[in-house]
C-alpha positions in Angstrom: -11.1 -35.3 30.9 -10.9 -33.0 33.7 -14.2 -33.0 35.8 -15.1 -30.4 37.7 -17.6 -30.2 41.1 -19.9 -27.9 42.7 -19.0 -26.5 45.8 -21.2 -23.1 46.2 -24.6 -22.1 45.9 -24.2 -19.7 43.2 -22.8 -22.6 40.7 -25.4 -24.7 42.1 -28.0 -21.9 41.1 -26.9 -22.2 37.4 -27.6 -25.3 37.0 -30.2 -26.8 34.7 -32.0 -28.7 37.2 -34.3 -30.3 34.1 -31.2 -31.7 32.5 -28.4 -34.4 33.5 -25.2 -33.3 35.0 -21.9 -35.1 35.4 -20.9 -32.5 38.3 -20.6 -33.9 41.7 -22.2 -31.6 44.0 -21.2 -31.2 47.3 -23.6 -32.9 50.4 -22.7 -29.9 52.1 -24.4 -27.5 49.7 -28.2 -29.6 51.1 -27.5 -28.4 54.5 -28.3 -24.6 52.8 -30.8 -25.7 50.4 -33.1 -27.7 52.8 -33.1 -24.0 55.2 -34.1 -21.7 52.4 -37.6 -22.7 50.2 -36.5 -20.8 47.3 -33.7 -23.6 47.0 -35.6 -26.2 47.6 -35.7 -27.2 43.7 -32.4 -28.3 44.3 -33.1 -30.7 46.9 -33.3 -33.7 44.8 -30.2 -33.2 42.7 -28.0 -32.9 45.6 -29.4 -36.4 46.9 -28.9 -38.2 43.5 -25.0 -37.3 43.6 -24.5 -38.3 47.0 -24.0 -42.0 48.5 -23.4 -42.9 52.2 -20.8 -45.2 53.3 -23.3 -48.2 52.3 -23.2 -47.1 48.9 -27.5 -46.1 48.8 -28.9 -43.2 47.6 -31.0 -40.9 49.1 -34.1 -41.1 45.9 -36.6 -38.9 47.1 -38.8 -35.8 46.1 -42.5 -33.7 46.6 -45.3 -36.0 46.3 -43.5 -38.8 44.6 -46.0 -41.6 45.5 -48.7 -39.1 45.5 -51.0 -41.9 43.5 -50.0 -44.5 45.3 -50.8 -42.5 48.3 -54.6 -41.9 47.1 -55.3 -45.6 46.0 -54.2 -46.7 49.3 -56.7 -44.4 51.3 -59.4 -45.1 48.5 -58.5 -48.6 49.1 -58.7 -48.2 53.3 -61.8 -46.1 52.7 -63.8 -48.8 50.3 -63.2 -51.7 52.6 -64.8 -49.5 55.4 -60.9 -49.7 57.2 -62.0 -47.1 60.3 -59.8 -48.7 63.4 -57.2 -46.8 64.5 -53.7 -47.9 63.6 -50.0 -47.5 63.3 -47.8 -46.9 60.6 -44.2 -47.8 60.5 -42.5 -45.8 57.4 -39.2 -47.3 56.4 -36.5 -45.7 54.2 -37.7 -42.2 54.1 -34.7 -40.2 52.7 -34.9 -36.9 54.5 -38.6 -37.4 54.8 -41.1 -34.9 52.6 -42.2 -38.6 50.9 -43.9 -39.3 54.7 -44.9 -36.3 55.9 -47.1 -35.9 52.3 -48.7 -39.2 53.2 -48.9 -38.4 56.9 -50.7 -35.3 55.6 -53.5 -37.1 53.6 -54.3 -39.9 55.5 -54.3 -38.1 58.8 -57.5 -36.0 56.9 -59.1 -39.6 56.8 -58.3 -42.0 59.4 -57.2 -41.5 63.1 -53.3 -42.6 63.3 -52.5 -43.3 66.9 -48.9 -43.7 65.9 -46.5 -42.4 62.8 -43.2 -43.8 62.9 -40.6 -42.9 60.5 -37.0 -44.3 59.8 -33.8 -44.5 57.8 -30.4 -44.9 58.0 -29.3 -41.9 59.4 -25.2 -41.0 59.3 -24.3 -37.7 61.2 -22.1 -36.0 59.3 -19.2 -33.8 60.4 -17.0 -31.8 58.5 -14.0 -29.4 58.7 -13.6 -26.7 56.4 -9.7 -25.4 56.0 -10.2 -22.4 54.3 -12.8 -21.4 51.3 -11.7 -24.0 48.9 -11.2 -27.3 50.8 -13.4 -29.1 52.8 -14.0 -32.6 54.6 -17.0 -34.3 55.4 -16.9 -37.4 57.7 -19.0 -39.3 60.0 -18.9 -40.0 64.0 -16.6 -43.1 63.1 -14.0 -40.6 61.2 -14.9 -42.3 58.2 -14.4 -39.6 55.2 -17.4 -39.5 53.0 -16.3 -36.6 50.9 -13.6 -34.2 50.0 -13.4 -31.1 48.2 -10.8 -29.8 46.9 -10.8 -26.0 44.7 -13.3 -26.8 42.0 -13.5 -30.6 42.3 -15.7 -32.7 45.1 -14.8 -36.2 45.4 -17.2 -38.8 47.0 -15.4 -42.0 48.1 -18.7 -44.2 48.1 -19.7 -42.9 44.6 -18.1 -45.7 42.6 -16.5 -44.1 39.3 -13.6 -43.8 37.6 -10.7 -41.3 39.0 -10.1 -40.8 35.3 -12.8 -37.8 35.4 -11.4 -36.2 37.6 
């Protein structure tokens, strides 16, 4: 079976966000999304098919804990919670999970401080001409290559026979 990746917005604009694919899209393709809101759908896609060198994904999207969100400040607000306070965020992804819970409770309660984090990996990359590409981190550690029509992860653990 011959499997075959996404490396350009226009293919990534044909796809049926609502609906499994087995395409690897390329990490390089967020970097456009996450700067134009009309792409922004496409977001969450791009983070499920990509895994750093530690193997995690990036599982994240608009209001997912938006429930959870409420209870909690229903929960601060009923037992008359009204100090100030800090709130250490762990594991954000690329961060719209916090800054919608920064948004509500901030309406509520007076947060001295916000504090956000995740593992964060700098990526790099060298593009050779319009087909192949290289994506790497400071240490020089290759995360992904494309190649024509095919994008290969080296964290995403699957057989080569797809490709």
């Amino acid at each position: 079976m011959i499997k075959f990746g996404i490396t350009d917005i226009n293919a990534l604009k044909k796809i049926n966000i609502n609906k499994a694919s087995r395409k690897r899209i390329s990490i390089l393709l967020y970097k456009i999304v996450n700067k134009r809101k009309n792409l922004s759908k496409f977001k969450d896609i791009i983070l499920l098919n990509f895994s750093d060198s530690n193997g995690v994904y990036k599982r994240t999207y608009d209001n997912r804990f938006k429930e959870f969100n409420e209870k909690l400040i229903s929960l601060l607000k009923k037992n008359k919670f009204n100090d100030h306070f800090s709130i250490h965020d762990a594991a954000i992804s690329d961060g719209r999970t916090s800054l919608n819970f920064y948004n509500l409770i901030q309406k509520s309660f007076i947060v001295n401080n916000y504090h956000c984090s995740d593992l964060y990996e700098e990526l790099f990359y060298i593009k050779f001409n319009k087909f192949n590409t290289v994506v790497f981190n400071h240490s020089n550690k290759i995360y992904e290559v494309t190649f024509f029509c095919f994008v290969f992860n080296f964290f995403k653990k699957e057989s080569l026979l797809y490709y």
